[in-house]
N, C-alpha and C positions, 0 to 999 in steps of 0.2 A: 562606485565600484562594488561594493557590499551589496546594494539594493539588485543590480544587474545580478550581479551571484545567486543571491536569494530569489530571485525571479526563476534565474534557469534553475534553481534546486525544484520550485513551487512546480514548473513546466516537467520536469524529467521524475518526479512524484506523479502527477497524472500520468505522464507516460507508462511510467512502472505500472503504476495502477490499470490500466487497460492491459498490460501484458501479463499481470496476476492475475485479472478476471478471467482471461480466457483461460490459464495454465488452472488456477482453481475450480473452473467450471467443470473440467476434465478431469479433474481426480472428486469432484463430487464436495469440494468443500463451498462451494458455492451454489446457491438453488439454479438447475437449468434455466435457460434464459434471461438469465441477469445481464445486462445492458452494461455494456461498457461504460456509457456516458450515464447510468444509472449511481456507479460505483463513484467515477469523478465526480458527478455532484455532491457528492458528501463533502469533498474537497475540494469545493469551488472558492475562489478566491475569500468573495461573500462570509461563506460559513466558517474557514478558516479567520479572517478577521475578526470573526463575529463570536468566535471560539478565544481569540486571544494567542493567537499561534505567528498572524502577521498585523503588519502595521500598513494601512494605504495611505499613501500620499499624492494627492491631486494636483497638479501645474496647471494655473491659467495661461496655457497657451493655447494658441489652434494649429491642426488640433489639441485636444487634450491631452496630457500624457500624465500618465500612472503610474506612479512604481508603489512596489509594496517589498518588503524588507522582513524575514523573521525575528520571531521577536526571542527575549532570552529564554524563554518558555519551551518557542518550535524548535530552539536550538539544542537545548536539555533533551527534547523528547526525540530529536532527530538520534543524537546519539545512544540513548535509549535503544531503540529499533534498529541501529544499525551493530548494535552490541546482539540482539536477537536474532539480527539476521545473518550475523557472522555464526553464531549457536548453530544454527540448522542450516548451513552452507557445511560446518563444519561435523554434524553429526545425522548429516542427511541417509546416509546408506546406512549406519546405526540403526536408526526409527524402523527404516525402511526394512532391513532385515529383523527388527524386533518385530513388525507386524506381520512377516510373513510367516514368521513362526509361531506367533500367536492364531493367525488366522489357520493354518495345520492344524494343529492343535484343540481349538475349539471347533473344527470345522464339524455338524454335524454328519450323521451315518448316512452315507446315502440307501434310501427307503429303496428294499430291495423288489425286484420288477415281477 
């Protein structure tokens, strides 16, 4: 049951992550043209294992079947990010209004014609 769980977290992680790359691409925090499937791969099953995040386990059957499970590590760090991400869910229009006052602010003169 655990391993299924951890599976849909590791699936709904990519997902998010394709729906950040495009939302980040549009406000500029991401270089244009950055690849959705550029971004998952960073978090490809592989790298995440290989990182120490999950644990795979192989069944000799046919076919094959896989599960991979986080580990206590991804679980630490899950909550981590989701403490940050609650932060700027929570202080979004804050930011958002501190930078547009700062941007007023330092905007320079415009060079007159």
């Amino acid at each position: 049951m655990r391993a299924a769980r951890d599976e849909a977290c590791a699936h709904a992680a990519r997902d998010e992550a394709c729906a950040h790359a495009a939302r980040d691409e549009a406000c500029g925090c991401v270089a244009p043209g950055t690849s959705c499937p550029a971004l998952v791969n960073l978090a490809s099953p592989r790298n995440l294992e290989r990182d120490g995040l999950v644990t795979r386990t192989v069944h000799p059957t046919v076919p094959p079947k896989v599960e991979y499970a986080l580990t206590p590590v991804a679980r630490e760090l899950h909550a981590s990010l989701q403490q940050l991400t609650d932060w700027a869910e929570r202080n979004r229009l804050c930011v958002a209004e501190a930078r547009a006052a700062y941007d007023i602010e330092h905007d320079p003169e415009p060079a007159d014609a």
